[in-house]
C-alpha positions in Angstrom: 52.7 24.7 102.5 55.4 21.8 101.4 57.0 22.8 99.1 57.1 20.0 96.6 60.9 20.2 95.1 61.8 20.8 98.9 62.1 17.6 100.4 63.8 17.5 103.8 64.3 13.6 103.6 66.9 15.2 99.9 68.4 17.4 102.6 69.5 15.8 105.3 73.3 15.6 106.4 75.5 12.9 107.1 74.2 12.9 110.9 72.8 9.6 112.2 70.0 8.5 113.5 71.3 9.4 116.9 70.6 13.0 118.7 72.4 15.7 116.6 73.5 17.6 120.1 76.7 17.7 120.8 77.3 16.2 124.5 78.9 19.5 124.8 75.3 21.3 124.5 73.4 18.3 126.1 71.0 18.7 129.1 71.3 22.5 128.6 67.4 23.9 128.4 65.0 27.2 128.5 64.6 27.5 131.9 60.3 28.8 131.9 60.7 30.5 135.1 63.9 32.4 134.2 62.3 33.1 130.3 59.0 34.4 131.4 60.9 36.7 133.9 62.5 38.1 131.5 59.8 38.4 128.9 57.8 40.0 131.9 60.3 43.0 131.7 60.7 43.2 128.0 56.7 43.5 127.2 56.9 45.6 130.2 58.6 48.1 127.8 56.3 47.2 124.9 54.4 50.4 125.1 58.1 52.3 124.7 58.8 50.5 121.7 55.8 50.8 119.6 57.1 52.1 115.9 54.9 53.8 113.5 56.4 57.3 112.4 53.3 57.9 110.6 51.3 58.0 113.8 54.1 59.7 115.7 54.9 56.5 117.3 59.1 56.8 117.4 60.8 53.5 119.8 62.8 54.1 122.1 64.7 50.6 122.6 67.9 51.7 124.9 64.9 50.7 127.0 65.0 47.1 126.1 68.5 46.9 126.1 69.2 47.1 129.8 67.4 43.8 130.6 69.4 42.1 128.3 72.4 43.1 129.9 71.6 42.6 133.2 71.3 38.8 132.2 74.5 39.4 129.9 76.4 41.3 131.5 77.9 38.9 134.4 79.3 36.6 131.8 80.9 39.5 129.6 84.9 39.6 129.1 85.4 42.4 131.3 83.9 40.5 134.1 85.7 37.9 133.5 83.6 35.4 131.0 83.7 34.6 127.8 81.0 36.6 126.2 82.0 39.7 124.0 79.2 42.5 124.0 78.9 45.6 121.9 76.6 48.1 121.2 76.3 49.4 117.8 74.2 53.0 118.1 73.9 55.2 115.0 71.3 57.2 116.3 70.4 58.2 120.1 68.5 56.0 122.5 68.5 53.6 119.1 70.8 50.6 119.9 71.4 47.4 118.9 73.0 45.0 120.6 76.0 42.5 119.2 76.9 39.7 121.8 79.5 37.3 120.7 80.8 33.7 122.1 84.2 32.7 120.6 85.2 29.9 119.3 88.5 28.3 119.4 89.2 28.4 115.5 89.1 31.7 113.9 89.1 30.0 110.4 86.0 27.9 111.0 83.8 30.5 110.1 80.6 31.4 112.3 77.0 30.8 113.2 75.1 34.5 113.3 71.3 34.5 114.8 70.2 38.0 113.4 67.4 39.7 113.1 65.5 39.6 115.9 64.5 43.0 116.5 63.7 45.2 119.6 60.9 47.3 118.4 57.0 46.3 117.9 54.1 47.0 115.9 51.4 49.5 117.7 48.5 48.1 120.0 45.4 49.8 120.7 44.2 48.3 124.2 40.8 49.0 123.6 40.1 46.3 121.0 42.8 44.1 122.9 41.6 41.5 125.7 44.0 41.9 128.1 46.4 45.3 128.2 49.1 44.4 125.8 51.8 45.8 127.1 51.8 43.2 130.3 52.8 39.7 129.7 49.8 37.5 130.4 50.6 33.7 131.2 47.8 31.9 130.5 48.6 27.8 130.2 51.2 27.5 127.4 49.9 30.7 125.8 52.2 34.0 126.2 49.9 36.8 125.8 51.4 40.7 125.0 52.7 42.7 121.9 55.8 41.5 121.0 55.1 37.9 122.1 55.7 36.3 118.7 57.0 39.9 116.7 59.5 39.7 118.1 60.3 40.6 121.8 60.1 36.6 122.5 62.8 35.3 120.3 65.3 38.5 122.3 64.7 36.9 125.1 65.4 33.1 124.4 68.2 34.1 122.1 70.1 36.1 125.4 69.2 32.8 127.5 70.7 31.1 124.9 74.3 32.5 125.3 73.5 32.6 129.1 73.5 28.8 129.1 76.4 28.6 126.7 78.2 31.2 128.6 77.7 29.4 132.1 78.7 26.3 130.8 81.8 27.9 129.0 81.2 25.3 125.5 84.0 24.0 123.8 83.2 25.4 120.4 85.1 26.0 117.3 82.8 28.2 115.7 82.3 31.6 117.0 78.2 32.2 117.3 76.9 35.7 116.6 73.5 37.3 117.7 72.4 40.2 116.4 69.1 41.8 117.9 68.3 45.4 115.8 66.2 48.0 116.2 64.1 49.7 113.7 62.5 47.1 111.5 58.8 47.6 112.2 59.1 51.2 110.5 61.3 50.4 107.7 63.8 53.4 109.1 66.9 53.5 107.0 70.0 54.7 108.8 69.5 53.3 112.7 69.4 49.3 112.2 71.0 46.5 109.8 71.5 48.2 107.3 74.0 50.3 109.4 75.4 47.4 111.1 76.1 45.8 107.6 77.1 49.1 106.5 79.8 49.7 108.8 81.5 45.9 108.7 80.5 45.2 112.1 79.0 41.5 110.8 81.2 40.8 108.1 82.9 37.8 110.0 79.6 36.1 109.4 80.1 35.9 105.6 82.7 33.0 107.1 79.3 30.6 107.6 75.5 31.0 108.4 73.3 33.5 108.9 70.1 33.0 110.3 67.6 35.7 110.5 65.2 35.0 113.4 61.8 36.6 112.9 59.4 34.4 110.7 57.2 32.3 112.6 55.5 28.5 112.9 59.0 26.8 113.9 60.1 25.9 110.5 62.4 27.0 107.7 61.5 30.2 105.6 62.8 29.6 101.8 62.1 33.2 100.4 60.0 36.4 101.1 58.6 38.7 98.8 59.6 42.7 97.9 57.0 45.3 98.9 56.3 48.5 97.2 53.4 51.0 98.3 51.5 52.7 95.5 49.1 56.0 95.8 47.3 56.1 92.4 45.5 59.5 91.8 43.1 60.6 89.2 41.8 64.3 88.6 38.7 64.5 86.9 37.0 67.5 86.7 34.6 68.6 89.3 30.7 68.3 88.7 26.8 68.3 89.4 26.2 64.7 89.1 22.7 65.7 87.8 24.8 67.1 84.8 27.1 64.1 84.6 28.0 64.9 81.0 30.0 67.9 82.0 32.5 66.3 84.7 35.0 64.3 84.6 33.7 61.9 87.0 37.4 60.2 88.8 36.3 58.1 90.6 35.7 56.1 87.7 38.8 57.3 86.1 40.9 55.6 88.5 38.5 52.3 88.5 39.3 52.2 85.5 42.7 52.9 85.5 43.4 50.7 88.3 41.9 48.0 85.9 44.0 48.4 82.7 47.1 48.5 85.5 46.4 45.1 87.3 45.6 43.3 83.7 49.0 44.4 82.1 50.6 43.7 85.8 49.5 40.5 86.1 50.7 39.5 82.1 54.1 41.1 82.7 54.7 39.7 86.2 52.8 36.5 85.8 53.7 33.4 87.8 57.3 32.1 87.9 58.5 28.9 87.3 60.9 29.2 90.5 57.6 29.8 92.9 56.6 26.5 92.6 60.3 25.2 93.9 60.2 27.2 96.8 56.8 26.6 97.8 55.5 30.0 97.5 51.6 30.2 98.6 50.9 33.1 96.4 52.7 34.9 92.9 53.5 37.8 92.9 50.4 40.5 93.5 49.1 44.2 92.9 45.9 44.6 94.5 44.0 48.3 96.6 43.8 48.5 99.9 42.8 52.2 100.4 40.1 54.6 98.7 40.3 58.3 99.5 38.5 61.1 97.2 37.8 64.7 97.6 35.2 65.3 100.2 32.1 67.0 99.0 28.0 66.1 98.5 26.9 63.1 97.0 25.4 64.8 93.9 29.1 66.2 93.2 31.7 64.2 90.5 35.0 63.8 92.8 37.4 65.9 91.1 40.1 63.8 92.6 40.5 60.2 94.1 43.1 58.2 94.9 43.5 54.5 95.6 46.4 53.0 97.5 47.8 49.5 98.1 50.7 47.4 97.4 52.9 45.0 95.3 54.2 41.6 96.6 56.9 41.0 94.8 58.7 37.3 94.8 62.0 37.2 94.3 62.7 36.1 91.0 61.6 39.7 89.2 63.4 42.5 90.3 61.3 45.5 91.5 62.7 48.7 89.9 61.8 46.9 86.8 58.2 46.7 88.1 58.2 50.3 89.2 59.7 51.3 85.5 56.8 49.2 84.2 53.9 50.6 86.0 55.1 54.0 85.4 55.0 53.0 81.4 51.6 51.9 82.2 50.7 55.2 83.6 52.2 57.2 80.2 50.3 54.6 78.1 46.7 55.5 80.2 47.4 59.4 80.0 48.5 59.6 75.8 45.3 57.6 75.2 43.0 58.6 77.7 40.1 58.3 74.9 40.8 55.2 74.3 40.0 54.3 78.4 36.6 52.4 79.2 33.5 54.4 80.4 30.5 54.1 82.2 27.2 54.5 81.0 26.4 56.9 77.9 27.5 59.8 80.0 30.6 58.9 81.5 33.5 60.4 79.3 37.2 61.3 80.1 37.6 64.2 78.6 35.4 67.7 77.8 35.2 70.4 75.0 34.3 74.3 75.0 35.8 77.4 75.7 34.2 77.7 79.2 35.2 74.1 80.0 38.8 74.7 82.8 39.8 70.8 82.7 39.2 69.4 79.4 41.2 66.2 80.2 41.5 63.7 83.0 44.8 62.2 84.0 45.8 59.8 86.2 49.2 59.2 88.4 51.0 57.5 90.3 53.3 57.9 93.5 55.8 55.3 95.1 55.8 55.4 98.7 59.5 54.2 98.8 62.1 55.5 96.6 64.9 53.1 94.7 66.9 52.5 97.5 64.1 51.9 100.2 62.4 49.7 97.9 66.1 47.6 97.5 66.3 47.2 101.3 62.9 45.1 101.2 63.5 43.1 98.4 62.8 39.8 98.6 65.1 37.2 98.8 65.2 33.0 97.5 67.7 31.2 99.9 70.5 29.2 98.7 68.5 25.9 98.7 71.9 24.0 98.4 73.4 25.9 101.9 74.8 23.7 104.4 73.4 25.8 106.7 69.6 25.0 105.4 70.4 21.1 105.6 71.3 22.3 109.5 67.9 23.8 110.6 66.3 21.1 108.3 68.0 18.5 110.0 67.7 20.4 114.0 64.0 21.2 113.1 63.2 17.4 112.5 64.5 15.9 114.8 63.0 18.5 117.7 59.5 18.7 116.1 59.4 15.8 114.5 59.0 17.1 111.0 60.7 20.0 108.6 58.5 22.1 106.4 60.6 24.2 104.3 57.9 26.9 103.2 57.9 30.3 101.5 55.7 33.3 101.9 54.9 36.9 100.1 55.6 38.5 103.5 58.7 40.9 103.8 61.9 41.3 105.6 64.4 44.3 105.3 67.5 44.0 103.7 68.4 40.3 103.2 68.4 40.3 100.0 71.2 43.0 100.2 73.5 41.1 102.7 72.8 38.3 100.4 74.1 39.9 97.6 76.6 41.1 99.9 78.0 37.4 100.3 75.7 36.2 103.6 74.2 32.9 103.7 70.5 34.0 105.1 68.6 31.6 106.2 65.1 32.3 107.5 63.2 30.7 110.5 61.1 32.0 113.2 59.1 30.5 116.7 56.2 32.6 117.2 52.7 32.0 115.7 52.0 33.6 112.0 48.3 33.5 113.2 49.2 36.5 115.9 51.7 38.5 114.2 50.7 41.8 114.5 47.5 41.2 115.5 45.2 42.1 118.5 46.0 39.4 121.4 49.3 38.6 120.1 50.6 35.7 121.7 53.4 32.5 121.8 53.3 29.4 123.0 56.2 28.9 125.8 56.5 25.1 124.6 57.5 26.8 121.1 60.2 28.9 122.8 61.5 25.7 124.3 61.8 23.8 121.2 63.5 27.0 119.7 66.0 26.6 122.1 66.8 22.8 121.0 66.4 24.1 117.7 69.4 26.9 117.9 71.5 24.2 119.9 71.3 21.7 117.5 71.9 24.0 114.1 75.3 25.3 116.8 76.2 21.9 117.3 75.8 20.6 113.4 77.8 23.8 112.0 80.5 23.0 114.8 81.1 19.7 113.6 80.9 20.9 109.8 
């Protein structure tokens, strides 16, 4: 979506109509031969990198790193070139990886390319087409987990400074990549966080930093917060022939869930500001997941819980929303009478002396606590960064059109370093149609446009 107040026309520089690459950078290209060897050997590892704790999945991307040295490594200082390369490991086998090409002016600040991340979302191959953990070439279309999220953009980014390395550029401006490990599971303690942490990236609050895993080749304006919910009501265990004398919660939390979503959507209602970024959606509370006691169909569940999430955008602030809920969630419990029922039988709560539960009540349990839920807040860009009037101007000119959009997806931490005094800005080459999804794939024509792309937004800063 265009975002109407977002006009990239009302953003463009002072460049002229003429190619925005410097002739330093020019001719310089993504070699398909060289990229899809590479991206062979990183999906190659795909399987090793797979990151869900709660299935057990753990990744293991020292596995990953490797093959990015091996194209790095020849052009490194010690070996004589200009690249500087360092890894940043706060927990074993867990690196990331900071490569660095100098510039001539310390003072002239930097361009960072951050973000892209090592690990991968799981793949079942059974409901895949081809075995995902193999890169399939098929036409323009790069088939294997981790195509698009996000093992693609790795490997253009490290042919990136390959080229630059090789050609030894001229450049003022020091540029910065930054590919982390860790961000499919949300793990606090191994990834960005710790790099920001620790000062290792603070030379890139001197300029730009663009995080480099959205997708559709055009500039991301803002994300969304997540928070994970598990509401629970207890009811009270009953024949359902004798209705009368349970507390039936499956209805207890319908109900509940109700009364929560209605007050939600009145305390959290659309923002003025959505509208100027070009958000698709407001912010949202919605169910996913339904689980309830397991027993016979002619029993009342005594429990049940219903799950799901909050998409947050950035102009609320989401400890107040979880502050908020949980005032809901006093409100339901103190007047638990007062709660809608179902039928003439359907009642909340139960008198008599041989009655054990006399009251239903429901709850409600955050997934994430305060400071998880900070590190995925989302973020609105600084729509007046020279660095946004860069990839504005870059993606124009190499696809012909810039579509500044925002979306209720989530990214960890950029809010923080934003907070923190980083200019993030937000873009991505892979397809949001695939992300995470069975027969993930990216379009090799993509990955060569993202390589004019990054040249370009180099070349523009450098001359800023």
């Amino acid at each position: 979506r265009n975002p109407h107040h977002i006009n990239s026309s009302n953003l463009k520089s002072a460049a002229n109509m003429t190619s925005l690459l410097s002739p330093l950078l020019s001719g310089l290209d993504l070699d398909k031969d060289e990229y899809i060897g590479l991206l062979t050997k990183l999906i190659g590892e795909s399987v090793h990198v797979q990151n869900n704790p709660r299935q057990g999945l753990i990744p293991d991307e020292s596995r990953i790193v490797p093959h990015l040295l091996e194209v790095l490594e020849p052009f490194s200082v010690k070996n004589g070139g200009p690249l500087v390369i360092e890894t940043l490991v706060y927990k074993d086998n867990r690196p990331n990886l900071k490569i660095t090409y100098p510039g001539t002016d310390s003072d002239a600040g930097c361009t960072g390319l951050i973000g892209s991340h090592m690990d991968v979302v799981p793949a079942n191959p059974e409901t895949w087409e081809r075995d995902p953990f193999q890169l399939s070439v098929e036409g323009d279309k790069l088939y294997g987990r981790g195509t698009t999220d996000c093992l693609g953009h790795v490997g253009m980014i490290t042919l990136l400074f390959k080229a630059l390395a090789e050609r030894r550029v001229n450049l003022k401006r020091s540029v910065v990549a930054l590919f982390i490990v860790g961000e499919e599971g949300g793990e606090a303690g191994v990834g960005v966080d710790m790099v920001v942490a620790s000062g290792a990236i603070d030379e890139l609050k001197n300029g730009t930093c663009y995080w480099i895993d959205s997708a559709d080749s055009q500039p991301c304006t803002g994300t969304a917060g997540a928070l994970q919910w598990h509401l629970k009501a207890t009811g009270r265990l009953f024949h359902s022939g004798l209705p009368h004398r349970g507390i039936n919660s499956f209805e207890l939390v319908s109900e509940a869930l109700k009364i929560i979503q209605d007050r939600f959507y009145i305390d959290f209602s659309p923002h003025e500001q959505e509208e100027k970024y070009g958000f698709a959606t407001p912010s949202t509370m919605k169910p996913t997941q339904v689980e309830c006691a397991k027993g016979a169909l002619n029993q009342l569940p005594p429990w049940t819980t219903v799950s799901g999430d909050i998409r947050l955008t950035p102009f609320y602030d989401p400890v107040v929303v979880m502050e908020t809920v949980n005032g809901y969630i006093k409100d339901i419990n103190d007047n638990i009478e007062s709660v809608p029922t179902r039928g003439p039988c359907s009642k909340y709560t139960l008198e008599g002396d041989d009655v054990d539960i006399k009251r239903g009540k429901v709850e409600i349990e955050w997934t994430d606590d305060e400071s998880s839920v900070r590190q995925m807040e989302g973020i609105a860009c600084d729509l007046n960064s020279d660095g946004l009037k860069s990839i504005i101007d870059a993606t124009e000119e190499v696809k012909g059109e810039a579509k500044p959009y925002a979306i209720t997806g989530s990214l960890p931490l950029v809010r923080q370093m934003q907070n923190e005094g980083f200019d993030i800005q937000i873009s991505g080459f892979g397809l949001s149609k695939t992300y995470h999804a069975d027969n993930e794939y990216a379009l090799l024509s993509d990955m060569q446009d993202a390589f004019q792309i990054l040249l370009r937004i180099i070349s523009i800063n450098d001359e800023k």
